[in-house]
C-alpha positions as CSV (number, residue, x, y, z in Angstrom):
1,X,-5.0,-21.9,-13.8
2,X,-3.4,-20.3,-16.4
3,X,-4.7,-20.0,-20.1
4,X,-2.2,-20.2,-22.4
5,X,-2.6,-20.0,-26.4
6,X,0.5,-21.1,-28.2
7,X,0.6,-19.9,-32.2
8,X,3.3,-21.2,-34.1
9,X,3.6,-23.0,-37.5
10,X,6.2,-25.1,-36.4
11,X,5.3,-28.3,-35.0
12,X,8.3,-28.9,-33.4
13,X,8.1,-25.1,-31.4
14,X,4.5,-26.0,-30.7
15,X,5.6,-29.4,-28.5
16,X,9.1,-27.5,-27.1
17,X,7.0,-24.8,-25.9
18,X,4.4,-27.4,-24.7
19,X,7.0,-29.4,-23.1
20,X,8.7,-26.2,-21.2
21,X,5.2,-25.0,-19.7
22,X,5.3,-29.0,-18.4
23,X,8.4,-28.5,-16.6
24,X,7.3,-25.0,-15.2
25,X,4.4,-26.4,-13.6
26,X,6.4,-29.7,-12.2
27,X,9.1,-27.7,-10.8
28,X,7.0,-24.4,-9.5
29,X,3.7,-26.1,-8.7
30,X,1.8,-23.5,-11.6
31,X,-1.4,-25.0,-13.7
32,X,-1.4,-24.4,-17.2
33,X,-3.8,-25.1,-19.7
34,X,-2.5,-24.8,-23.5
35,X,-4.2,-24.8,-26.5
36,X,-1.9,-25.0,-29.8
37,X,-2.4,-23.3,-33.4
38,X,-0.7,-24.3,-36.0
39,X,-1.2,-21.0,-38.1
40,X,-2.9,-17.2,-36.6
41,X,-5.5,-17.4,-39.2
42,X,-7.1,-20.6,-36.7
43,X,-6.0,-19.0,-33.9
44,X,-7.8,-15.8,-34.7
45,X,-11.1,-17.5,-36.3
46,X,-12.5,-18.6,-33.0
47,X,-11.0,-16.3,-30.5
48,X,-12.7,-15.8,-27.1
49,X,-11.2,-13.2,-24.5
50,X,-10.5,-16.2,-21.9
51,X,-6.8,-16.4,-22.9
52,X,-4.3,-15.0,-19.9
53,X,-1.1,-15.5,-22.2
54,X,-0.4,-16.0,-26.0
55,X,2.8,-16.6,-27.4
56,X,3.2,-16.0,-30.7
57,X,5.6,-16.4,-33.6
58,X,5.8,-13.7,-36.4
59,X,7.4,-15.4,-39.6
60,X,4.0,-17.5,-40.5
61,X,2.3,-18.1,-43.9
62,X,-1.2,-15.9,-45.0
63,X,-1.0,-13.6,-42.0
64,X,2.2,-13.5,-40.3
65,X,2.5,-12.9,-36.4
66,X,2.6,-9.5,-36.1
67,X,-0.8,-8.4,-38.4
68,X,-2.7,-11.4,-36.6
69,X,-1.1,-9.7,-33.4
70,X,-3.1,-6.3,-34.6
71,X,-6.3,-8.1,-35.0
72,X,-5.9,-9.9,-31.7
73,X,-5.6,-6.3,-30.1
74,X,-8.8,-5.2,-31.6
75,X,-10.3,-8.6,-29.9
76,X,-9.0,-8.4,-26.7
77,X,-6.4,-5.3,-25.2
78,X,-5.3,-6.9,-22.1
79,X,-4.0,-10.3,-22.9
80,X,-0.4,-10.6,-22.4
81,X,1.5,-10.8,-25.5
82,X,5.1,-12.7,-26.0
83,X,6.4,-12.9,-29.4
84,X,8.7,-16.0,-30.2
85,X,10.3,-15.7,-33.0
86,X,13.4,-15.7,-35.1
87,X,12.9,-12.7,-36.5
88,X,14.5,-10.5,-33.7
89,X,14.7,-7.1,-35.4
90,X,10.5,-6.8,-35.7
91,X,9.8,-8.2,-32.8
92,X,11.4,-5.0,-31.1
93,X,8.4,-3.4,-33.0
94,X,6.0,-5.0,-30.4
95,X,4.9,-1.7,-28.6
96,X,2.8,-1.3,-31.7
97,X,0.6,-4.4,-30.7
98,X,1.7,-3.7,-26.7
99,X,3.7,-6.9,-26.6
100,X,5.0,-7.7,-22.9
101,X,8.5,-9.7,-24.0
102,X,9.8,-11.6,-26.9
103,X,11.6,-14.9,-27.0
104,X,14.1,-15.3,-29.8
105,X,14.6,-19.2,-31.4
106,X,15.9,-22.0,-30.8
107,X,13.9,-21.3,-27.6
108,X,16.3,-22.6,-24.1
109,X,14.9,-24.0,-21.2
110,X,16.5,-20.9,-19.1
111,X,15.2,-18.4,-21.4
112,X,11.5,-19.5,-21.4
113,X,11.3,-19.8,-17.6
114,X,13.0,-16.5,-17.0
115,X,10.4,-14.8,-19.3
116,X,7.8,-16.9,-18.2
117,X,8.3,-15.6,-14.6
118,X,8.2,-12.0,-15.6
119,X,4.9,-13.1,-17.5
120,X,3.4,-14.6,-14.4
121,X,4.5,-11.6,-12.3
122,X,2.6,-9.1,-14.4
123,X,-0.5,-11.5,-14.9
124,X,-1.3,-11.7,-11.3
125,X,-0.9,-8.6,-10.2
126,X,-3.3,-7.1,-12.7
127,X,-5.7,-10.0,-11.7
128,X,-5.6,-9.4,-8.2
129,X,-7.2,-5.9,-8.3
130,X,-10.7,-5.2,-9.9
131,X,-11.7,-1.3,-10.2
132,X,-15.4,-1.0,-9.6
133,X,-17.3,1.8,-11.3
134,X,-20.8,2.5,-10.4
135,X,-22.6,4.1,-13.5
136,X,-26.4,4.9,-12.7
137,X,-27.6,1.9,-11.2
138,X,-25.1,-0.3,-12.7
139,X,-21.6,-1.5,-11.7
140,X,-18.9,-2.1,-14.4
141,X,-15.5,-3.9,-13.3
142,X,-12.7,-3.0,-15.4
143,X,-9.1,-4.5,-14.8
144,X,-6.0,-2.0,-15.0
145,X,-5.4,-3.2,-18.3
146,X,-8.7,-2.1,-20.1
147,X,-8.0,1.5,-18.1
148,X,-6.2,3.8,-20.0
149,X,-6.1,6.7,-17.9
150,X,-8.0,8.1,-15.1
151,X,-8.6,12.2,-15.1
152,X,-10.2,14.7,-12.5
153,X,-11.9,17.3,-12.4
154,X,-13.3,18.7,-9.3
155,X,-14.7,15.9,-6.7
156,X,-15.4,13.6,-9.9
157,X,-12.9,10.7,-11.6
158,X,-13.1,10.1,-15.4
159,X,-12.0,6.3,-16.2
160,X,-10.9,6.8,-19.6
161,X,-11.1,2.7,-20.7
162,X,-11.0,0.7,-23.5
163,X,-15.0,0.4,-23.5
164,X,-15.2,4.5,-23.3
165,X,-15.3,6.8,-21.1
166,X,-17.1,6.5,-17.3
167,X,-17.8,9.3,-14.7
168,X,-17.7,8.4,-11.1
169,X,-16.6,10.4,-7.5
170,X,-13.7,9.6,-5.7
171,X,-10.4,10.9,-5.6
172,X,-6.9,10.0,-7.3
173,X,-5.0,9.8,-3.9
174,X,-7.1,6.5,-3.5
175,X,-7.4,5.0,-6.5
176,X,-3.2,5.5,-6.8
177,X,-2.9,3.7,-4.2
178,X,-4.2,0.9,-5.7
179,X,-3.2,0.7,-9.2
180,X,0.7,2.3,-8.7
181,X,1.7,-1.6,-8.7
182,X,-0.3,-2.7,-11.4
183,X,2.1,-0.1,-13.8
184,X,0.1,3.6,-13.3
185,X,1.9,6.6,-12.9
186,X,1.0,10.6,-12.3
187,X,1.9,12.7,-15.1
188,X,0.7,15.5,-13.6
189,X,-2.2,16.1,-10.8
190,X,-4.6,15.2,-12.5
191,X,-3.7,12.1,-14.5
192,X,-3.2,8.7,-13.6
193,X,-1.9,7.1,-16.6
194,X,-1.6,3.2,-17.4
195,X,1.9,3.0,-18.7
196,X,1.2,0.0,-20.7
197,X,-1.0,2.4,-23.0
198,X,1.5,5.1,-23.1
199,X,2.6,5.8,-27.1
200,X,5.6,8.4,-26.8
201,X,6.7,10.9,-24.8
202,X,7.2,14.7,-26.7
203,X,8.9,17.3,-24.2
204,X,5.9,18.1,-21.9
205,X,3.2,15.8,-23.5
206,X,2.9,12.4,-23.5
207,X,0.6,10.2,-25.9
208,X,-1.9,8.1,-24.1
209,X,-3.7,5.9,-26.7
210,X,-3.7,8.9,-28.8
211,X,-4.7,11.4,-26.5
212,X,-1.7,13.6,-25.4
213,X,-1.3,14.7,-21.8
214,X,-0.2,17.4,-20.4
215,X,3.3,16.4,-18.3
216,X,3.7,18.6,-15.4
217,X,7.4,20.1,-14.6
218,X,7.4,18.7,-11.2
219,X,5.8,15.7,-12.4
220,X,8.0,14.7,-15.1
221,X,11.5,13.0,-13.4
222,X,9.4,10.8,-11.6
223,X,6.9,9.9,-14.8
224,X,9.6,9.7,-16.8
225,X,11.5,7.0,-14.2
226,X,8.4,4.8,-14.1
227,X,7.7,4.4,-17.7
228,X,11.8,4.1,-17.9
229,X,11.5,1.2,-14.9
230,X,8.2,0.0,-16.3
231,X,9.5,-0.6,-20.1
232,X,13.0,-2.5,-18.4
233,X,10.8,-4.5,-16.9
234,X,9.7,-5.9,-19.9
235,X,6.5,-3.9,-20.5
236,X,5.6,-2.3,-23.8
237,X,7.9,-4.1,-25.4
């Protein structure tokens, strides 16, 4: 099952979009469950983290799409993000809120399901793997979402996550492994960095939710061809 928010002041957008998850799950056997908001200020006053996907429009009264998108982020950083919207030329201005995709209006049939299938892609493959981190005598579980990078230093991993920073043993060869398809990539030896949390790249440093990384020379074709292959995909947009 598949929670879906849908934020729109447009009645009519709200049943469309209603009506095109419908088909989806007629024609490709997927569950959905959607809740619609008929403004981001009632979206946003009861939020819980237990939304998988949010689409949301930007040209709305009181607190238009892309602000309520900014407070969503400091609510929940992994939910995936899809702007629909008229309003085309800010909607490219989604990597600020780390938007997955935008849908431009009128909304077709084709469009929706072609993005929706992207969507899909990326939510279950970030749902299918769980990093465990023993800390003490507790274990946290952290999706590759909420990790931002993972550093380290001798025979001991540094998660760098959304929730702080969390010392453990191990070793990057392993942990690649796992997370490479969820959208990681090596900027050097001893980074593995979530591309969705990457800011900019500046010559041999790239911006990592604000910290900046040191880009190896040996590393850097192949960094710089994920986060290329990862942003045509549809991320960060």
């Amino acid at each position: 099952m598949i929670n879906v928010a849908i934020v729109d002041d447009e009645k009519k957008t709200r049943d469309e979009l209603t009506l095109y998850f419908n088909d989806y799950s007629r024609v490709k056997r997927e569950e959905f469950h959607t809740v619609a908001f008929d403004s981001s200020i009632a979206f946003l006053s009861e939020y819980k983290a237990n939304y998988d996907l949010v689409l949301m429009d930007i040209d709305m009264p009181n607190l238009n799409g892309m602000d309520a998108a900014r407070r969503l982020r400091a609510l929940d950083k992994s939910v995936t993000l899809i702007f629909v919207t008229n309003m085309a030329q800010f909607a490219v201005e989604g990597y600020e809120v780390n938007a997955f995709d935008y849908i431009v209006k009128p909304v077709s049939s084709y469009d929706f399901s072609l993005k929706l299938d992207r969507a899909l892609e990326r939510i279950k493959s970030e749902s299918d793997v769980k990093i465990k981190i023993t800390v003490g005598y507790a274990v946290k579980i952290f999706t590759p979402a909420e990790i931002k990078y993972v550093e380290v230093t001798g025979h001991k991993l540094i998660y760098h996550t959304v929730e702080g920073d969390f010392q453990t043993t191990g070793t990057l060869r392993e942990l690649e492994g796992k997370l490479v398809s969820a959208g990681f990539g090596k900027c050097n030896s001893c980074y593995l960095v979530n591309l969705r949390h990457v800011k900019g790249v500046d010559g041999q440093t790239v911006d990592v939710a604000g910290d900046k990384l040191q880009i190896s020379f040996p590393k850097r074709k192949d960094f710089i061809r994920q986060l290329n292959d990862y942003l045509g995909s549809g991320g960060g947009q």
